[in-house]
N, CA and C of each residue as an Amber inpcrd file, in Angstrom:
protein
   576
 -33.6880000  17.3240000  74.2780000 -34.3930000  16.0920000  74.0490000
 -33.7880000  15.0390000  74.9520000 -34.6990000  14.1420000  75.6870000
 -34.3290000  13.4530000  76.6840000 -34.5560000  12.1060000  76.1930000
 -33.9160000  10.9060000  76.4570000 -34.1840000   9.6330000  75.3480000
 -34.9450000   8.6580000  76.8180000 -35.9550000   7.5870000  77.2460000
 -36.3110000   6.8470000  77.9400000 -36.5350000   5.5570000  77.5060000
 -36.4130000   4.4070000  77.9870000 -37.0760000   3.0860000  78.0210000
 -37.3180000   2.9530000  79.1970000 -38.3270000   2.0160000  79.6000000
 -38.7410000   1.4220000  80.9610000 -37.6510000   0.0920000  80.8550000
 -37.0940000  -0.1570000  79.9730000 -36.1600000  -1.6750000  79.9110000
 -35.0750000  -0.7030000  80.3250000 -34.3800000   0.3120000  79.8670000
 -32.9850000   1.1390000  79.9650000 -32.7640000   1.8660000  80.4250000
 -33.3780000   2.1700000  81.8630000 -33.0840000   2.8680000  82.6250000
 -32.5400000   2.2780000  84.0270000 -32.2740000   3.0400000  84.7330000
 -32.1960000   2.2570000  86.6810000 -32.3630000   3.0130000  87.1110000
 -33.7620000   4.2210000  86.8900000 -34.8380000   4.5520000  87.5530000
 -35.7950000   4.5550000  87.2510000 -37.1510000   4.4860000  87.8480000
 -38.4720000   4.3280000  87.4640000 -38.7270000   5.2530000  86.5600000
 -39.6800000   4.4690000  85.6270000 -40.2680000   5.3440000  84.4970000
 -40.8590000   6.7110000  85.0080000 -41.9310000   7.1540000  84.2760000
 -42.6700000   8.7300000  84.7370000 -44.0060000   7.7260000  84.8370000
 -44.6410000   8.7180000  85.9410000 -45.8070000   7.9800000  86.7120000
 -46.4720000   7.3370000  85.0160000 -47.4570000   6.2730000  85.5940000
 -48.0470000   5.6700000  84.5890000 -47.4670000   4.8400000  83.6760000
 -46.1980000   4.4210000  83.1110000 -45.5810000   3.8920000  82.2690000
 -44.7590000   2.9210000  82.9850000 -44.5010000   1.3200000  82.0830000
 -44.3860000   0.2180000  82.8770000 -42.9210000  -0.0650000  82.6570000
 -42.7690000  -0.9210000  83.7720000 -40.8490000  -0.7020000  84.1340000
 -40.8500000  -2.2050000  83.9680000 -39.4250000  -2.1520000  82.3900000
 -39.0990000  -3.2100000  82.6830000 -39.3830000  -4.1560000  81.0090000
 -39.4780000  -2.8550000  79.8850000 -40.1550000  -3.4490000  79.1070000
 -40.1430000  -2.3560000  78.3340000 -39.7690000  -2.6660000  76.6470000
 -40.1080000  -1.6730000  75.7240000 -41.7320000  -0.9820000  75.4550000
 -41.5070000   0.4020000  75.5030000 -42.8770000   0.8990000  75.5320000
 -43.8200000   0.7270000  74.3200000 -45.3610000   0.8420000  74.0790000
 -45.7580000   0.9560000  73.2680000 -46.9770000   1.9680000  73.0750000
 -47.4840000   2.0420000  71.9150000 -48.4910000   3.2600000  71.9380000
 -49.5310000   3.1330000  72.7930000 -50.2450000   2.1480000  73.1380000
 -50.7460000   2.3990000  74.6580000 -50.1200000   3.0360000  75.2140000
 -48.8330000   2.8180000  76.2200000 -48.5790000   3.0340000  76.9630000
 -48.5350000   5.1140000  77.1630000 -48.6470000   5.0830000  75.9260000
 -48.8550000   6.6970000  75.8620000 -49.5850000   7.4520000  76.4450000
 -50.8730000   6.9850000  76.4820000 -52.6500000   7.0940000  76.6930000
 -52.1580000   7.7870000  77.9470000 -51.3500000   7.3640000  79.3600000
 -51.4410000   7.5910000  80.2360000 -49.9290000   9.0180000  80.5890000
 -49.2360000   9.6040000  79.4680000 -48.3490000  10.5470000  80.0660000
 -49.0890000  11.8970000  79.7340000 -48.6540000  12.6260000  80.8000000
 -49.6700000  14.3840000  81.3430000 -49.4350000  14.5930000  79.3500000
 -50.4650000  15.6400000  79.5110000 -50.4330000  16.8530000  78.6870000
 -49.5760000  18.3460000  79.0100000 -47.8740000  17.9620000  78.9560000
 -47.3990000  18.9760000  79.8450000 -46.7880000  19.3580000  78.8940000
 -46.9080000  19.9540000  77.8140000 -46.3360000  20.7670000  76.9180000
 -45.3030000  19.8380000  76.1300000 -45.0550000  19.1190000  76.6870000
 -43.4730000  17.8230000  76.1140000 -44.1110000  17.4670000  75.3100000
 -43.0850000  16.9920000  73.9000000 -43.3860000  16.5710000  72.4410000
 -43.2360000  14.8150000  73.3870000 -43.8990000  13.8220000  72.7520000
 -43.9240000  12.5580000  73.3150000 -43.7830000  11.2960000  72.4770000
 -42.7440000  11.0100000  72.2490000 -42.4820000   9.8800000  70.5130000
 -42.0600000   8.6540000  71.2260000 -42.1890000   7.9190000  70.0400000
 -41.7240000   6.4590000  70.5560000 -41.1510000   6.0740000  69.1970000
 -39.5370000   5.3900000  69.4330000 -38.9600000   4.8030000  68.3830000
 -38.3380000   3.6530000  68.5830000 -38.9300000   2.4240000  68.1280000
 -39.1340000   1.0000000  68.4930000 -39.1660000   0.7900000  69.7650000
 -39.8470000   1.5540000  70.6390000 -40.1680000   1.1380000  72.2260000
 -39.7220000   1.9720000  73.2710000 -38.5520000   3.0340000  72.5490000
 -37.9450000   3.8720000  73.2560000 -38.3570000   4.9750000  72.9250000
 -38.9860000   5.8350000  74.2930000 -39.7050000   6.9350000  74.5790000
 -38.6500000   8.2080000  74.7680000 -39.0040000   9.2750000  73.4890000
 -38.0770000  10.5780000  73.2830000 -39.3360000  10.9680000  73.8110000
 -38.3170000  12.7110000  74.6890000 -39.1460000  13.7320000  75.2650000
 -38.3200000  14.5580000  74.8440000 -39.3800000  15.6810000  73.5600000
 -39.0300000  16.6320000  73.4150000 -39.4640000  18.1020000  74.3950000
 -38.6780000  18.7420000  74.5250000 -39.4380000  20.1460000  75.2390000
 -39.9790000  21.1860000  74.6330000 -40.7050000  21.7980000  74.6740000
 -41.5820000  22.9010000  74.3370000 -40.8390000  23.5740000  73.2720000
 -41.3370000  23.8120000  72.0640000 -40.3000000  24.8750000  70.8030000
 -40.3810000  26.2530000  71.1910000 -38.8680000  26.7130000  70.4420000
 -38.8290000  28.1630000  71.0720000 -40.3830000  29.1470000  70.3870000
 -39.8020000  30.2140000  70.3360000 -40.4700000  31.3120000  69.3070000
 -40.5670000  31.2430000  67.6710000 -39.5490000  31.2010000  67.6890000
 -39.0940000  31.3160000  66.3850000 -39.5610000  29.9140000  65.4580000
 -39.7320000  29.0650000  66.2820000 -40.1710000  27.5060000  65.9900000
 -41.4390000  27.8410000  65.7000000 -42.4740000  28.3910000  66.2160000
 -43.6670000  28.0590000  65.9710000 -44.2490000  29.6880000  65.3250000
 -43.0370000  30.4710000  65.4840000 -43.7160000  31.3950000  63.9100000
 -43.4670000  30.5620000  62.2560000 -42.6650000  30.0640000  62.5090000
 -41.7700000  29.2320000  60.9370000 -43.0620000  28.3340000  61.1870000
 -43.6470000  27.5730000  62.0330000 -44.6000000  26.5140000  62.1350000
 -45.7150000  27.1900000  61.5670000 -46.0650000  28.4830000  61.8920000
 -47.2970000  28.8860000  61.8130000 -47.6320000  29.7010000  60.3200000
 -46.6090000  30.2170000  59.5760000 -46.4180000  30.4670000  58.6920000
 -46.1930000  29.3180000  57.2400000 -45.7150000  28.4950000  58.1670000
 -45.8010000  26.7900000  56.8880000 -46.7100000  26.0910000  56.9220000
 -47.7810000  26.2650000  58.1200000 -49.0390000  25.4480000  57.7270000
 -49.9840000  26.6420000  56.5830000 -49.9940000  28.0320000  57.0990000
 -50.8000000  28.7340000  56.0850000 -50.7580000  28.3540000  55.2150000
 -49.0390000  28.5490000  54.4330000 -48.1020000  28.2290000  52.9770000
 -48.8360000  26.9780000  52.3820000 -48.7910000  26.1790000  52.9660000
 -49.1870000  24.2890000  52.8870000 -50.5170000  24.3010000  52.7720000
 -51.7510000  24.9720000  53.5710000 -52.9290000  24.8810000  53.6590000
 -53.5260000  25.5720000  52.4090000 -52.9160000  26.1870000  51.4060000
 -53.3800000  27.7540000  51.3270000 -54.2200000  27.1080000  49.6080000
 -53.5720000  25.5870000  49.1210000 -54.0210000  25.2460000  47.8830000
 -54.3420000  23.7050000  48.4960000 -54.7870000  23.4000000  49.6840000
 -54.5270000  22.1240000  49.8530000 -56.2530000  21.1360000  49.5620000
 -55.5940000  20.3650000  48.0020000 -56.8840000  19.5430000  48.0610000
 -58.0070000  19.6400000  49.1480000 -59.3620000  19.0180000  49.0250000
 -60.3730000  18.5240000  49.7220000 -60.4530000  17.6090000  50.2680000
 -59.3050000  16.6560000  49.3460000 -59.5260000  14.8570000  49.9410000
 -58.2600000  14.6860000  50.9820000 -57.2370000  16.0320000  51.2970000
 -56.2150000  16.0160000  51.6460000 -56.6710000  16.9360000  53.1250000
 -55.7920000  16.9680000  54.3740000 -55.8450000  17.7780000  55.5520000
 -54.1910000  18.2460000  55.7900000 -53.9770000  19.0600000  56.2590000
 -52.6610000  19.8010000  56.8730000 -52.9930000  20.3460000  58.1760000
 -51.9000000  19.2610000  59.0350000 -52.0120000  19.4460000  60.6280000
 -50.7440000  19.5820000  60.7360000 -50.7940000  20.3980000  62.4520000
 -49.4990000  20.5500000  62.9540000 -49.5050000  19.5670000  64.0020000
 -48.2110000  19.2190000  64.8450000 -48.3430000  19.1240000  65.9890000
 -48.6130000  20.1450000  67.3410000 -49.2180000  18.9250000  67.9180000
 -49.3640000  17.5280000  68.7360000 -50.1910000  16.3730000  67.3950000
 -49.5140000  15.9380000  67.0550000 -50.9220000  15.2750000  66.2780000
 -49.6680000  13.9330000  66.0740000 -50.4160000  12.6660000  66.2960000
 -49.8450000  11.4090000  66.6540000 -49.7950000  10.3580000  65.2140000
 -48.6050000  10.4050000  64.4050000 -48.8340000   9.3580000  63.6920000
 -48.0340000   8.0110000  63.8440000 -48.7820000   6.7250000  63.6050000
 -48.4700000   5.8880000  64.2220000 -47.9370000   4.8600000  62.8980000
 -46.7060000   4.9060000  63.1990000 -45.9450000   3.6810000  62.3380000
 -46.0500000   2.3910000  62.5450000 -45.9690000   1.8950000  63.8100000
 -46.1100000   0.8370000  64.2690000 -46.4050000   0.8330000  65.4570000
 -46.9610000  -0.7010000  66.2110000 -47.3720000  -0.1450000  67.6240000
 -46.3290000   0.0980000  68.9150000 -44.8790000  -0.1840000  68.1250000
 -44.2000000   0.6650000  69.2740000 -43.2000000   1.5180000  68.6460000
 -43.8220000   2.1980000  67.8250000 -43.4170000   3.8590000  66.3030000
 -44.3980000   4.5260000  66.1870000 -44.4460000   5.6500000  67.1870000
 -45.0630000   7.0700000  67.2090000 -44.5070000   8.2240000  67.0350000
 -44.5180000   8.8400000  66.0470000 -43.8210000  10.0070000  65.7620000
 -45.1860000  11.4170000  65.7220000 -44.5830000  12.4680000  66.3410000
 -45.3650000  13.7380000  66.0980000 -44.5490000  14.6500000  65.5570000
 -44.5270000  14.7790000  63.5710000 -43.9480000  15.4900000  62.8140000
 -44.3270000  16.9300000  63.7180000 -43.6340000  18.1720000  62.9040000
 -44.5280000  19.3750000  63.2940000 -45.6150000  19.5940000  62.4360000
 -45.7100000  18.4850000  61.3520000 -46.6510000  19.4500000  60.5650000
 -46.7340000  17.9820000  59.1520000 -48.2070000  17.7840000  58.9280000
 -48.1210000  16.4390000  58.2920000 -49.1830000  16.6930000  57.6190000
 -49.3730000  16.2740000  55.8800000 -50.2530000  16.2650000  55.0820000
 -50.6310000  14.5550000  55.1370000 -51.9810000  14.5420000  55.1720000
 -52.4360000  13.2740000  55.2830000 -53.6390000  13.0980000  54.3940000
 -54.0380000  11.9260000  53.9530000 -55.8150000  11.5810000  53.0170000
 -56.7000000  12.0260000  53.9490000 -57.6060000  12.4970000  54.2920000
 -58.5460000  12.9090000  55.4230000 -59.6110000  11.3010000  55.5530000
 -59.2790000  10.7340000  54.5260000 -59.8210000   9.1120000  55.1720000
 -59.0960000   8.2800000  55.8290000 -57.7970000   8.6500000  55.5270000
 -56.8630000   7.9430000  56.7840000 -56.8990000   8.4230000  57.9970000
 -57.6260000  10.0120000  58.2680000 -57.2550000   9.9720000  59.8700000
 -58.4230000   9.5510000  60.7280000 -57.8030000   9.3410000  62.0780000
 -58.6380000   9.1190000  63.1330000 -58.8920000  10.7250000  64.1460000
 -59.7610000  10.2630000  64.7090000 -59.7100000  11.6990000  65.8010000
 -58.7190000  11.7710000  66.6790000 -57.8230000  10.4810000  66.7670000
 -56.8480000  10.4950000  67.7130000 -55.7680000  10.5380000  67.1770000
 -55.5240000   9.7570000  65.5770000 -54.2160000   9.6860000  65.0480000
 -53.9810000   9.3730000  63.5040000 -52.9470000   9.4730000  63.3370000
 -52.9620000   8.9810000  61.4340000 -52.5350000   7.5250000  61.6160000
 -53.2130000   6.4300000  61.4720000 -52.4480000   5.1950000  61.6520000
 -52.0190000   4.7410000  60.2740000 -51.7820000   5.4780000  59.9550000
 -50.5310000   4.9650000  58.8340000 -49.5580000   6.1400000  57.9780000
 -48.6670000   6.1270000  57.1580000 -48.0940000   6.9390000  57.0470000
 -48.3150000   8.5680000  56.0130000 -47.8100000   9.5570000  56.4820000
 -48.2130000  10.4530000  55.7170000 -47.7690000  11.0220000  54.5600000
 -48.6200000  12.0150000  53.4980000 -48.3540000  12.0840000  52.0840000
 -47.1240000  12.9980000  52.4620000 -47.0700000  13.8730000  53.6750000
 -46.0380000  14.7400000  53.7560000 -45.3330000  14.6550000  55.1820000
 -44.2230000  14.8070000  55.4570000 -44.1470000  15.1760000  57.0180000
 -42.8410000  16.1110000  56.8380000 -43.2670000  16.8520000  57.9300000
 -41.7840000  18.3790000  57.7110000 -41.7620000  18.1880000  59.6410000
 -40.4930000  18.8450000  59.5500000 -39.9700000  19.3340000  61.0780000
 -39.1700000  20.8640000  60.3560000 -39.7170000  21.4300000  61.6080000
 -38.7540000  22.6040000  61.9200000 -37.6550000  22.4650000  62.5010000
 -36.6210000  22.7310000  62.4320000 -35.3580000  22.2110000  62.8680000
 -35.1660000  23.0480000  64.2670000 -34.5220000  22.4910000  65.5370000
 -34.6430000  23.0890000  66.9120000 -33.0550000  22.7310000  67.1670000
 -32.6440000  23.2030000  68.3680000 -31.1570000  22.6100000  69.0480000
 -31.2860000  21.3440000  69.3810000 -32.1400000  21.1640000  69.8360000
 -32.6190000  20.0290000  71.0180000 -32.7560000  18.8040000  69.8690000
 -33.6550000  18.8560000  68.5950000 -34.0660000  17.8950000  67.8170000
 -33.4970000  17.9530000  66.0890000 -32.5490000  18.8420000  66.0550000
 -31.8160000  18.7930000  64.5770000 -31.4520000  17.7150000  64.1080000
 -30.4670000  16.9370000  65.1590000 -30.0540000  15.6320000  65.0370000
 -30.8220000  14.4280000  64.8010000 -31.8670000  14.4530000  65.5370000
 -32.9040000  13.2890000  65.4380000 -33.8790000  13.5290000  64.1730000
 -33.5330000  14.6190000  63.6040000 -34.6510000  14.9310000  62.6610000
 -34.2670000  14.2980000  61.2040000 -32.8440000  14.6620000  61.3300000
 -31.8940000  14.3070000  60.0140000 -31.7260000  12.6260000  59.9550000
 -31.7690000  12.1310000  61.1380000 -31.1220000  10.9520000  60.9490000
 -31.9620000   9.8820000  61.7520000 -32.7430000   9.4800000  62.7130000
 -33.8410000   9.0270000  63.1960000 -34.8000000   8.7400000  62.7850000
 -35.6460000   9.9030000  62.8310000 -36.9830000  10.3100000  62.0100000
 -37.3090000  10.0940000  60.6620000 -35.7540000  11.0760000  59.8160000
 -35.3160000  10.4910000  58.4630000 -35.3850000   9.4050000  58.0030000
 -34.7940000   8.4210000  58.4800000 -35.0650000   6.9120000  58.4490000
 -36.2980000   5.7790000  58.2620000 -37.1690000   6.4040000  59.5100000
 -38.0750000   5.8150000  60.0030000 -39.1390000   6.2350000  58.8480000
 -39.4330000   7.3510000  58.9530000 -40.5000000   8.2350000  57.7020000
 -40.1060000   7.1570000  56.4620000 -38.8240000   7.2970000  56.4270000
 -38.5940000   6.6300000  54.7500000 -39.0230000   4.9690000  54.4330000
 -38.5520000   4.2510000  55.7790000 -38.8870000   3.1140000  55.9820000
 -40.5260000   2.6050000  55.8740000 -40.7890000   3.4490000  55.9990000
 -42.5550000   3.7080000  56.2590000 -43.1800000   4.2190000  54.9460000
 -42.2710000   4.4930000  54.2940000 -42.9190000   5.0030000  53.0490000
 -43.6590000   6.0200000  52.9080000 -43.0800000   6.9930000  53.4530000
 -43.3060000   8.7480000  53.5070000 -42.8760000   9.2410000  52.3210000
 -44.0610000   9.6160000  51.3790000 -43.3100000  10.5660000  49.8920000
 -42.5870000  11.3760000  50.1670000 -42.9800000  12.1760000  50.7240000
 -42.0000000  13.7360000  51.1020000 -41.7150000  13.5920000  52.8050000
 -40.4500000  14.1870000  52.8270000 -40.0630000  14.5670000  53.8620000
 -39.2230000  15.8760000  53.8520000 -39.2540000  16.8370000  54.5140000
 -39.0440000  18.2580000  54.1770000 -38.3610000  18.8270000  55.8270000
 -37.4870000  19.3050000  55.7320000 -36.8850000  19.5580000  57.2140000
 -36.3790000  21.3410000  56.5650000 -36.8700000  22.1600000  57.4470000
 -36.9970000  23.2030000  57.7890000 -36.0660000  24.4140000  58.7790000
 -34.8860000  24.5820000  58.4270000 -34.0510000  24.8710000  59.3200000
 -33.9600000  26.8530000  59.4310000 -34.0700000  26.8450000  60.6110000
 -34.7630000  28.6060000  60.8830000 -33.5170000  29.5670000  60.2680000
 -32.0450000  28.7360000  60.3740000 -30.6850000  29.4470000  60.2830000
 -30.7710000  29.6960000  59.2800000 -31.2980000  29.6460000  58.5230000
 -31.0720000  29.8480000  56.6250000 -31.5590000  31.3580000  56.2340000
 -33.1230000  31.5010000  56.5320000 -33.4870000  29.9750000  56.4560000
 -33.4790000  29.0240000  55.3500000 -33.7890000  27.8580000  55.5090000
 -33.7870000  26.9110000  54.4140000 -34.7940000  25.8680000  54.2470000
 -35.0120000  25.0000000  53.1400000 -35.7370000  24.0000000  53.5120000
 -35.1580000  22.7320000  52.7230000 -35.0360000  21.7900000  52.7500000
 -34.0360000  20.7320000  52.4600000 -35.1970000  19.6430000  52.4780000
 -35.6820000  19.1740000  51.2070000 -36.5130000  18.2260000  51.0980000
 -36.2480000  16.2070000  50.2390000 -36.1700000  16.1620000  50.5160000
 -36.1550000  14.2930000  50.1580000 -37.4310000  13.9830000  49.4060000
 -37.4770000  13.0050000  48.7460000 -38.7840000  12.3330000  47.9720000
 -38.2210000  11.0710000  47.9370000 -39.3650000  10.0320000  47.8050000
 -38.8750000   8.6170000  47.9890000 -39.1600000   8.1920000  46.4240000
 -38.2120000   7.6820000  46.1810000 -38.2680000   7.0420000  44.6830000
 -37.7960000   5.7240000  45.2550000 -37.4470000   4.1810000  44.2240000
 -37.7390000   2.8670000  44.3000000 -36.4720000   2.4260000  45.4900000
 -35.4930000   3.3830000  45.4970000 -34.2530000   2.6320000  46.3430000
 -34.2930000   3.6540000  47.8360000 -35.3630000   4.1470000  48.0190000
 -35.4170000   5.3810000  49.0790000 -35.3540000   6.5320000  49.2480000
 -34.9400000   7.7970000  49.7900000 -35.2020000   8.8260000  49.7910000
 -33.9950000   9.3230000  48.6650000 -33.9670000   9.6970000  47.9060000
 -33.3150000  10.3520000  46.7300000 -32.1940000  11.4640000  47.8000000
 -31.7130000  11.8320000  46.5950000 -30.2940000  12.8770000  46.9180000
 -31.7400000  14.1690000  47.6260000 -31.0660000  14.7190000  48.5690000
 -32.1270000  15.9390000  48.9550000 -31.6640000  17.4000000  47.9780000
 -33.1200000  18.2400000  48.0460000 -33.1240000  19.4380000  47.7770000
 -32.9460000  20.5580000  48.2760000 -32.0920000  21.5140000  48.2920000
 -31.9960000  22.8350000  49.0370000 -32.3120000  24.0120000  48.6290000
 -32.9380000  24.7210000  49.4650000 -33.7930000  26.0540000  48.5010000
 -33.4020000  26.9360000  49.9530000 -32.7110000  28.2180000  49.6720000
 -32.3930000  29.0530000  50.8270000 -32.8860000  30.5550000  50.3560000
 -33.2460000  31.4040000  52.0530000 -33.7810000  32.6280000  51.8330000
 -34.7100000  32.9310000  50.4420000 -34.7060000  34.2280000  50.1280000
 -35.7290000  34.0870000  48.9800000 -35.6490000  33.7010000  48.0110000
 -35.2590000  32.3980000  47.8390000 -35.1940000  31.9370000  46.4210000
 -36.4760000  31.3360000  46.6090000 -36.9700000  30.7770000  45.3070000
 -38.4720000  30.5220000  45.4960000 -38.6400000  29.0990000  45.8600000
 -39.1620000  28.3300000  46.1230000 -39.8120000  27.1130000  47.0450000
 -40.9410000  26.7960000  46.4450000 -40.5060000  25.5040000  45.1510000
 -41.7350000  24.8970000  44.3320000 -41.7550000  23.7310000  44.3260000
 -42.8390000  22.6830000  44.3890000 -42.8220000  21.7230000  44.6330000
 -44.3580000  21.3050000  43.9230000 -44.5710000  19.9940000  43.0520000
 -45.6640000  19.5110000  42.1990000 -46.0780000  18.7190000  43.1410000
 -45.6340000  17.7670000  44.2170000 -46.1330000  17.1130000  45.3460000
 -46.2440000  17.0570000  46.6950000 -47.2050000  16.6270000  47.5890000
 -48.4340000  15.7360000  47.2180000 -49.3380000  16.7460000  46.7880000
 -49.2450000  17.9540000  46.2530000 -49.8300000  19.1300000  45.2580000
 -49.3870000  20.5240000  44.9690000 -49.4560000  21.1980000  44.3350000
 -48.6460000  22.2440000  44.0460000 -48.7280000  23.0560000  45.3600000
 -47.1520000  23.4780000  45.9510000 -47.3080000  24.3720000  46.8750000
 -45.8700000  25.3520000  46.5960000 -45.8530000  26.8050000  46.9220000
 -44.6940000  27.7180000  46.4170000 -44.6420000  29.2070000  47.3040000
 -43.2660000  29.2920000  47.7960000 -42.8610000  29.9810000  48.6290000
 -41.4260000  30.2720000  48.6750000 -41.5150000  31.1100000  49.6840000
 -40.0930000  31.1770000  49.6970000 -39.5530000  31.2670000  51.1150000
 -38.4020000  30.4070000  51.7440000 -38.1790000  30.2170000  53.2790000
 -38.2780000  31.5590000  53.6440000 -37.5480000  33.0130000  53.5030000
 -37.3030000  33.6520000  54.0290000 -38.8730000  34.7310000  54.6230000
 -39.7420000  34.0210000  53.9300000 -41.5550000  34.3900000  54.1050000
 -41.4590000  33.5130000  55.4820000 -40.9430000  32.8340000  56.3410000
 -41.5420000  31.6970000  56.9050000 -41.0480000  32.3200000  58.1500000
 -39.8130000  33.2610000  58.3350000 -39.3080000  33.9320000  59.6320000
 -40.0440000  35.1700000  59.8330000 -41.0240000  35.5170000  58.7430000
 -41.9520000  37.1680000  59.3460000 -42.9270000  37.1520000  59.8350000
């Protein structure tokens, strides 16, 4: 993961993006579609790189899991999918339960009922403590981080003073949860 500002650097941004100045979600509109994860946290532009294997079987196996009882009035997306905190706070969870009247065709502009990351080398750190933050600040019910080594899944809920003490559920122990609707599994389903 590579960190950018057009204010904090002393070299030019990447084509299209303006030098000299915290970025904002415009300024997005204009970087390639080159496989790079593309966030913005208060103006400063993270570039994630492409997830391994193992990232997007655990990805592809937790949207089934997630999709498999998921309300009508509710949607479950993965990334690339753009939710927008503020206009210079763009985050692309891997994987986000949202109202299907809150989204746009382009983005969730406001915050979601769920957001999970799969945990990577590159983005473990920013996931726990960045993202963590920001989601909570924003008033994200659940936040759920997903780590392949376990495997495990380690989830937070926001009650009145912020994200509560977290939960840990490893290999096949079972994986139950009443919100934002009943969903149940078990991590070690999520690596086959």
């Amino acid at each position: 993961m590579s960190v950018m500002t057009a204010a904090a650097t002393n070299s030019p941004p990447p084509a299209g993006l303006p030098w000299g100045r915290p970025l904002t979600y415009d300024d997005l509109a204009g970087l390639p579609d080159d496989g790079h994860r593309y966030e913005l946290i208060d103006g400063v532009l993270i570039v994630s790189p492409a997830p391994r294997h193992v990232h997007q079987r655990i990805l592809g196996n937790l949207y089934l899991a997630v999709r498999e009882h998921c309300p009508a009035d509710l949607e479950v997306l993965f990334a690339p999918f753009e939710v927008v905190l503020a206009h210079d706070t763009v985050l692309q969870p891997d994987l986000i339960v949202a109202r299907r009247s809150d989204l746009t065709e382009r983005n969730l502009p406001t915050t979601p009922l769920l957001a999970v990351e799969v945990a990577s080398p590159s983005t473990r750190r920013f996931d726990r403590t960045i993202k963590h933050s920001r989601l909570e600040a924003a008033g994200c019910r659940h936040y759920w981080i997903v780590d392949p080594d376990g495997p495990t899944i380690t989830t937070w809920r926001l009650g009145p003073r912020g994200y509560g003490e977290p939960t840990r559920v490893e290999g096949s122990e079972p994986f139950t949860v009443d919100e934002p609707y009943p969903i149940s599994f078990r991590p070690a389903d999520l690596i086959t």
